[in-house]
N, C-alpha and C positions, 0 to 999 in steps of 0.2 A: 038864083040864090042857091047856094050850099046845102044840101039836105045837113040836119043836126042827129045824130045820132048819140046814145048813153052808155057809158063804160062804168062796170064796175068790178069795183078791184078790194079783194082782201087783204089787209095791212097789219102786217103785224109790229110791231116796238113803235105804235103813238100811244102816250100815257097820259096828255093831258090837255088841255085849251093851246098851249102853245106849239105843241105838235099840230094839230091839224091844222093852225094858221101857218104855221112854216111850208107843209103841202100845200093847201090852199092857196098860199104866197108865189111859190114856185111855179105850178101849175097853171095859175090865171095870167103868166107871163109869156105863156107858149100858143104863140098863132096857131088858133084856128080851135083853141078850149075857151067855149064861150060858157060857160058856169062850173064852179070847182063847191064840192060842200065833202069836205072830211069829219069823220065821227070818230073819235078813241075809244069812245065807251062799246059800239058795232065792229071795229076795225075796219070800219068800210070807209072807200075813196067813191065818189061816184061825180065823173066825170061827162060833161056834155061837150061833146067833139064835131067837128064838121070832116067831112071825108080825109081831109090832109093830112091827122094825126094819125097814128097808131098807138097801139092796146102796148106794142114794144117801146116809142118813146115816151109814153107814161110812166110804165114802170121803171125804164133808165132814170127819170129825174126823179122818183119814188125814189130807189135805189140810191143814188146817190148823195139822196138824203138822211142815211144811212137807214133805212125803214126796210125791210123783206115784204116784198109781194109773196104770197101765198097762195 
């Protein structure tokens, strides 16, 4: 089995319950993110990853959400 390792990530422009469900939404779609919990109020992303993700395609779909990692 996969060790799970934890990503976190500072997020700036989420402002409300519907931002971090759109992360959340995003995120819990990508093999091998097995728990997604976004905060507005922290700007925190904090992501539980299995070895096949990277810290760089997080922020790609962060990003393309149009949110700035920081």
């Amino acid at each position: 089995m996969s060790q799970v390792g934890k990503i976190t990530l500072k997020v700036k422009g989420m402002h409300c319950d519907g931002c971090e469900n759109r992360v959340q939404k995003v995120l819990s779609e990508v093999v091998g993110i097995t728990k997604v919990n976004a905060d507005h109020q922290t700007g925190e992303v904090e992501v539980r990853v299995t070895p096949a993700v990277s810290k760089d395609e997080i922020t790609e779909k962060i990003t393309h959400l149009g949110y700035e990692v920081i």
